[in-house]
N, C-alpha and C positions, 0 to 999 in steps of 0.2 A: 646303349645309353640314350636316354631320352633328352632331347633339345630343348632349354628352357625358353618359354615362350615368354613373349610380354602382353600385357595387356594392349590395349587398344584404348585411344584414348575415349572411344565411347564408352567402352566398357566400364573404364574407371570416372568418367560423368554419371553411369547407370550408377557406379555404385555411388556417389555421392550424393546422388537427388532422393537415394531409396534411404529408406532404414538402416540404420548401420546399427551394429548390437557392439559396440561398445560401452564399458562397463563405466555407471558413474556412481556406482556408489563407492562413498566418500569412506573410508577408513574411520571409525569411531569405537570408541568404549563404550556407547549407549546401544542399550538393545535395539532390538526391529521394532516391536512397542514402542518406545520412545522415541525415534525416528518416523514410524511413521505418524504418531500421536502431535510431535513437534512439528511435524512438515506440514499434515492438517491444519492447524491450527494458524500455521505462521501463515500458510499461503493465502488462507481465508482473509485475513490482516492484510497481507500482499496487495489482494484486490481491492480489497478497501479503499487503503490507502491509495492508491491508483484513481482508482473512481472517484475519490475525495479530493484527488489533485486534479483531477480536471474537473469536477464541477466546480473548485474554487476560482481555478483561470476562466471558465467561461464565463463564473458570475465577474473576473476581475475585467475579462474585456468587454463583457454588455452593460458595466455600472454606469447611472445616470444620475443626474439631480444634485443638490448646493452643495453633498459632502461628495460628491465624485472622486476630488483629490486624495482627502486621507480612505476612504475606503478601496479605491483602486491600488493604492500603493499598500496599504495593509494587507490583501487579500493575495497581493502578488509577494509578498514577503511570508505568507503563510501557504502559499503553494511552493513556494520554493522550498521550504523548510518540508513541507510534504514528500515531492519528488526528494530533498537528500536522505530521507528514511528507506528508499524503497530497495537501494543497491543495497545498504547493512542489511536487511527481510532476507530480500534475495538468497544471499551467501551465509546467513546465519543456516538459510535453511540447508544450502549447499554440504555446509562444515558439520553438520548434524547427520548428515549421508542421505538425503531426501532431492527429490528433485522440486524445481521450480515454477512460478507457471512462466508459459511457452508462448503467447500470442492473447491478442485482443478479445478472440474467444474464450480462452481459459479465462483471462480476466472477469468477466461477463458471467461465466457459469458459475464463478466463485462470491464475487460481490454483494453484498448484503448494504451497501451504501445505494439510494434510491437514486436514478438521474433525472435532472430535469431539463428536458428538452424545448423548453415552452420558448416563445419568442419576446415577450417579454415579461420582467419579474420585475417588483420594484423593489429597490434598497433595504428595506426595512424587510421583506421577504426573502434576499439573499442570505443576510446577516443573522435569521432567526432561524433558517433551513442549516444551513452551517453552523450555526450555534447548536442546533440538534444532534448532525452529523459528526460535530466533533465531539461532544457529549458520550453519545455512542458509541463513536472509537474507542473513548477510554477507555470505558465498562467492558468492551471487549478489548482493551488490551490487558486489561483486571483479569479477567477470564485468559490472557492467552499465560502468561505468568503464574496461573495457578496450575495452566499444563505442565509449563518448565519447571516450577519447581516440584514437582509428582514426580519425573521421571529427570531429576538432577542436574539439569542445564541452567547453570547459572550464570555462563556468558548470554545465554539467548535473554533471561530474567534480569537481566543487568541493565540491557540495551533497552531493553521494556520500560524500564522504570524511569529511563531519560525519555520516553517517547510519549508516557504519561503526562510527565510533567510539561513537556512541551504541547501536547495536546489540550492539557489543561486551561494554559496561558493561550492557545487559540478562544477554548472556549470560553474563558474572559473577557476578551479582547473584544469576541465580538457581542457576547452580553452588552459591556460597556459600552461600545459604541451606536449600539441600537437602543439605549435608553434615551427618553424624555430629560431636555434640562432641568425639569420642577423639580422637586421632594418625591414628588407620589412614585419615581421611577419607573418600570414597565411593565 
């Protein structure tokens, strides 16, 4: 009779630093098409949104000049509302049997939101880049919605359609506040 051994505690660090092949696909009704069609699509959104949430904080903590006040607190109240989209993305994608991204690089190889790294931007340029960026988002949350509903996920098409509308009201917001007091508007 063979003597059961134990691991060693290196042994059991090797195995936790390495690869472990544990299985994360998520139990669903939706084909591998669909999953992997929705997991595409969402995580591209994912990055986005990501990318869009810190370019908003960076433009909320480099803002300058007479309207400082109400744009610094507007931009911080529309990155916040950013980041709380990004954990629903996440595990929508999770709950669909797909996985998520993983690190700052995944991010990065997924994003189609442009960064700007410049040192300084003016007002009037934070709010017209962002007005773009949100713009954008929609259109592709237009497009992610037309994946869900193709391959019948209407919780994933559900949460889209609040996220539209709330992107919308960004891209409003910051129309509005980058317009001219005249008539002729911007």
């Amino acid at each position: 009779m063979k003597k059961p051994t134990r691991k060693s505690a290196a042994a059991k660090g090797a195995t936790l630093k390495g690869k472990q092949h544990a299985p994360l696909a998520t139990p669903t009704d939706l084909d591998a098409r669909a999953t992997r069609d929705i997991s595409g699509v969402m995580n591209a959104i994912l990055a986005d949104v990501f990318a869009l949430y810190l370019k908003t904080k960076n433009f909320h903590w480099h803002m300058s000049g007479p309207h400082f006040r109400d744009y610094h607190l507007m931009l911080d109240e529309q990155a916040d509302q950013l980041f709380a989209m990004t954990d629903p993305i996440a595990e929508r994608i999770r709950k669909v049997g797909g996985d998520t991204l993983r690190s700052i690089g995944h991010i990065a190889r997924l994003q189609r939101v442009s960064d700007n790294d410049a040192e300084y931007v003016e007002p009037s340029d934070m709010l017209a880049e962002l007005r773009e960026d949100n713009k954008t988002l929609a259109a592709r949350l237009r497009e992610a919605h037309g994946v869900c509903d193709e391959r019948h996920d209407l919780s994933t098409a559900s949460l889209i359609e609040v996220w539209i509308d709330e992107t919308e009201r960004r891209t409003w917001f910051l129309f509005e506040s980058s317009r001219r007091g005249d008539s002729s508007g911007h």
